[in-house]
N, C-alpha and C positions, 0 to 999 in steps of 0.2 A: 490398658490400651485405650477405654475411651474418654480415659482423662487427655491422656495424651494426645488423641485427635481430636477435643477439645479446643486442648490447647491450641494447635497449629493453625486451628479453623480462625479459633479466636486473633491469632497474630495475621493470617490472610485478610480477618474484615479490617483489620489494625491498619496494615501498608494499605489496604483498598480505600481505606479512607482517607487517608495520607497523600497518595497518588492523586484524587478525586481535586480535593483541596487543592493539591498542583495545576492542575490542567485547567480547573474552574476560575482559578487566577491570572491565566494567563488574559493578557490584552485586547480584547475583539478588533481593536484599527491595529494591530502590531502587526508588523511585516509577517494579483495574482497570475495567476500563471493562464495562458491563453486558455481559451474555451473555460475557463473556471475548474483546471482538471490538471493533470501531469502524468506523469508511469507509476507515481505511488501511488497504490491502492492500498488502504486501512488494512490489515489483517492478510494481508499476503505474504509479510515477511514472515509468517509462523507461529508459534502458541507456544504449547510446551515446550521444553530443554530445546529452545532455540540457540543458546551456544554448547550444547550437546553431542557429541559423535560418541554413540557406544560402540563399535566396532568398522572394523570394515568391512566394505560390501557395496553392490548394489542396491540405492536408496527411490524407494519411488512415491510421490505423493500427488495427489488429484484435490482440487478444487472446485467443489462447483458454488457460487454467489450469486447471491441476489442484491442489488442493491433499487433503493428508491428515492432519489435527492430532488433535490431545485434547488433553485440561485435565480435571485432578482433580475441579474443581466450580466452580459459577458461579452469581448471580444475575441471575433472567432473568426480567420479569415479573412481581416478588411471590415466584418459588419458587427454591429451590435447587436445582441439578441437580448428581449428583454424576457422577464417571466417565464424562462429557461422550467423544464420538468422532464428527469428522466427516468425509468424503468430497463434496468440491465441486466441479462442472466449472461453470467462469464465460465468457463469451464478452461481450469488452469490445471497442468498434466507438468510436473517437475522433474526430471532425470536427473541422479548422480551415480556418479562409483569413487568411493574412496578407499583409498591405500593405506594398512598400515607402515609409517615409515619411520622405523627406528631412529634414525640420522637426525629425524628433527625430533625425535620425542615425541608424536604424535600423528595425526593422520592426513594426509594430502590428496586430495581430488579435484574434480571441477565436474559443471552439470549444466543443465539448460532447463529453459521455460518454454514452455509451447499456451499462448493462451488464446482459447473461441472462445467467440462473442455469438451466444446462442441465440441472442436478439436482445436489441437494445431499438427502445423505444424513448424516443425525444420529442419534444416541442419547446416552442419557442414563440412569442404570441406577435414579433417584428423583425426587421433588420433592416441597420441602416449600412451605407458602404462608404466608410471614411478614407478613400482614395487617396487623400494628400492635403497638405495644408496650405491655406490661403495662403500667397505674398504678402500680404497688405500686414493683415491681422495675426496672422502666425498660427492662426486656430483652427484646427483640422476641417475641413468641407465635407457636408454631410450630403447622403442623394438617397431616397427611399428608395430602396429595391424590390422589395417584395415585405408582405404578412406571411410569418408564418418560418417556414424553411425546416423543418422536424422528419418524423418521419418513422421507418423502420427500417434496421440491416442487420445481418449478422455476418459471420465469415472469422477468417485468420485475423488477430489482432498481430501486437508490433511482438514478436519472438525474442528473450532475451538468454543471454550470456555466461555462466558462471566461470569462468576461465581458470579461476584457483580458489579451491577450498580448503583453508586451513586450518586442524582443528586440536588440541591441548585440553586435557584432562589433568586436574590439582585436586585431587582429594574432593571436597563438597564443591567444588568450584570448576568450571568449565569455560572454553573462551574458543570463538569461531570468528577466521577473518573471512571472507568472501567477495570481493568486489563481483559486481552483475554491470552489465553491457545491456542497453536496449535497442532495437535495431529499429527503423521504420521500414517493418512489414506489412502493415496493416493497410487497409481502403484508407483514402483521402482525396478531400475533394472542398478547397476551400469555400465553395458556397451550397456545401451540405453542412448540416449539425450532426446529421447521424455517421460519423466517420468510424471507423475501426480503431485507426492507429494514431498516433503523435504527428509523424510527419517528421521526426527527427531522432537524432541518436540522442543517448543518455548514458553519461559514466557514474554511476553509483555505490562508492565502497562501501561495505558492510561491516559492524563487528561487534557477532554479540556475544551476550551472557549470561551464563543460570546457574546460580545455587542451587543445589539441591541435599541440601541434609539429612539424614540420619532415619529423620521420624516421616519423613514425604512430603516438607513445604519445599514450594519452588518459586522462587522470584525466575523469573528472565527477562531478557529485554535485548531489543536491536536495535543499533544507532546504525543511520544512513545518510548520505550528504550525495544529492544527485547534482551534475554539473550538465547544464544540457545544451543543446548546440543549436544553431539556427535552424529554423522552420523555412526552408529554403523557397516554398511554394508562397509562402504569407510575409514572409521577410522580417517575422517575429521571432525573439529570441525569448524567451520565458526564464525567468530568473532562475539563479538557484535554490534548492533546499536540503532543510533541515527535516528529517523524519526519526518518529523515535516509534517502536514499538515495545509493550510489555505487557507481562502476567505475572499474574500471584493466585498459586494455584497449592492443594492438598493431593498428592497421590495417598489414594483408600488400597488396601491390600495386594497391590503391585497392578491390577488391575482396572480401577476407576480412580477419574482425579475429575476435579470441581473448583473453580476458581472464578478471576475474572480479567480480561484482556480488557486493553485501553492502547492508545497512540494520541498522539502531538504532531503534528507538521508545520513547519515557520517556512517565508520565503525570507534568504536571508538579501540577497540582490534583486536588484528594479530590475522589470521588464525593457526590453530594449529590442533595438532595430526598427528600421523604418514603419513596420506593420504597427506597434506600437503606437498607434496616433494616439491614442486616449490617455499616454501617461503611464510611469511605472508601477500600474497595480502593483501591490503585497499582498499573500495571502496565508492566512493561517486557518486552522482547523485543529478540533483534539474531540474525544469520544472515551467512551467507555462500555463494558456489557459485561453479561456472563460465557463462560466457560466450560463443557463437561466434555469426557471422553473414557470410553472404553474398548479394554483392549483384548483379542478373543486370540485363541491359535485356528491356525486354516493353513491344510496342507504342511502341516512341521514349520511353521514360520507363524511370527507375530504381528496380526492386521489391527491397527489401533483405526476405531471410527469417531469424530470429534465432531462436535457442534458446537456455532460459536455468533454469537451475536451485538454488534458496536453500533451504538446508539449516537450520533454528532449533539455535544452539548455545546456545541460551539464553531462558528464558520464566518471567517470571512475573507469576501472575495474568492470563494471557490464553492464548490456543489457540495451541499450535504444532507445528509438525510437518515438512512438508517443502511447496517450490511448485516445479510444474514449467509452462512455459512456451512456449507456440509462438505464433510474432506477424509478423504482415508488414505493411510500412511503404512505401507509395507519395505520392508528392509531384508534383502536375499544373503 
């Protein structure tokens, strides 16, 4: 037995290194998105057997994060902000119920996201407000507005959507389709920094996948591609993207697993619409960190509690910094 979880550990540092290598390669000027931010958050789309459904039921999982970033500068509303820094505790609450449903072979449901922002604190050390561009020169005209514009809020962020959850079970192999809807719920206020929400809708399909063999390794990962719609208030439309999330993790005797999560994000479309003065930012980002979780009985059901921590070894044109992560996952 502890040859064997040896082994598996050793093939986890294997793919972590592997993964590492990937992401550390990727391009820093390669293909941001307004404010230097979008609906992806790093490590929201899941950890463990993320293309997983063991049964059916009612599924419920809590988030609470902390994240700590900065970015040189950013358009946001019309102004620039330079030497951007924020502090954000978010508290994410996920609903599903899934069906087993023979007809397809596997299991059908849909859910929702409810996410507060328990405070998020921002600064920004300027802003200028590039209203439109010259005639003459074609170059956007700049007017100093204010130092400063940061602050503190918290409240309902932008609420989003799972409309179909679909889920297939192969033997060691599993595979979940999910498209998510994001709504603009949230505060917005184009000459605030500290906003809640996007300001705009977001269609993002989902579809992931995990191995999970024999002896307790688990690769998973989530690929997403968000399409997002005009920022109706800023006349900015924020490109689309590329988001990948994954883990490579050891379950230890059905009840503790240890690995490590990581993500990639590419914008693969310029920015656009008139709010756009400054040009079709691109932005990428990718991260990595460690993993644990354990899983205990409470009440005749199985409460699993997970910590999880993504470190940005890499950013451009969007905020990054470090996420840290506490979240517990029950299933009725």
């Amino acid at each position: 037995m502890f040859a064997r979880i040896t082994a598996s550990i050793k093939t986890v540092a294997t793919t972590v290194g592997i993964l590492f290598l990937v992401l550390a390669a990727l391009p820093q000027d390669a293909t941001a998105s307004e404010g230097g931010t979008s609906h992806y958050i790093q490590g929201a789309y899941g950890d463990f057997l993320m293309g997983y459904i063991p049964a059916q039921g009612f599924y419920v999982r809590n988030d609470t994060l902390y994240q700590s970033a900065r970015m040189d500068g950013a358009l946001k509303g019309g102004r620039a902000y330079a030497e951007l820094k924020s502090q954000v505790v978010i508290n994410i609450t996920k609903l599903s119920y899934i069906f087993d449903v023979p007809a397809i072979g596997g299991f059908l449901g849909a859910g929702v996201g409810i996410p507060f922002i328990v405070n998020e604190h921002i600064t920004g050390k300027g802003s200028l407000n590039y209203a439109r561009r010259d005639r003459t020169t074609g170059l956007p005209h700049a007017d100093v507005l204010n130092i400063g514009g940061g602050g503190d809020r918290g409240g309902l962020s932008d609420i989003f959507f799972m409309p179909v959850i679909a889920g297939w079970n192969f033997g060691e192999c599993h595979l979940v389709f999910s498209p998510v809807i994001y709504l603009p719920t949230g505060y917005y206020n184009p000459k605030k920094l500290t906003n809640l929400g996007m300001n705009y809708t977001t269609f993002d399909p989902n579809l992931a996948f995990t191995w999970l063999n024999k002896s307790g390794f688990e690769f998973s990962t989530n690929v997403g591609y968000m399409i997002n719609t005009e920022n109706i208030t800023s006349k900015y439309l924020s490109g689309n993207e590329l988001h990948v999330d994954w883990t490579a993790a050891m379950h230890i005797k059905e009840r503790y697993a240890i690995g490590a999560v990581g993500y990639f994000t590419v914008q693969t479309t310029p920015d656009t619409g008139s709010g756009a003065s400054l040009g079709s930012f691109y932005s990428s980002a990718c991260g990595i960190g460690p993993i644990v979780s354990y899983t205990m009985p409470v009440g005749g059901k199985e409460l699993t509690v997970i910590g999880k921590w993504l470190h940005d070894i890499g950013a451009t044109n969007r905020l990054h910094g470090d996420m840290v992560y506490g979240s517990l996952a029950i299933n009725f």
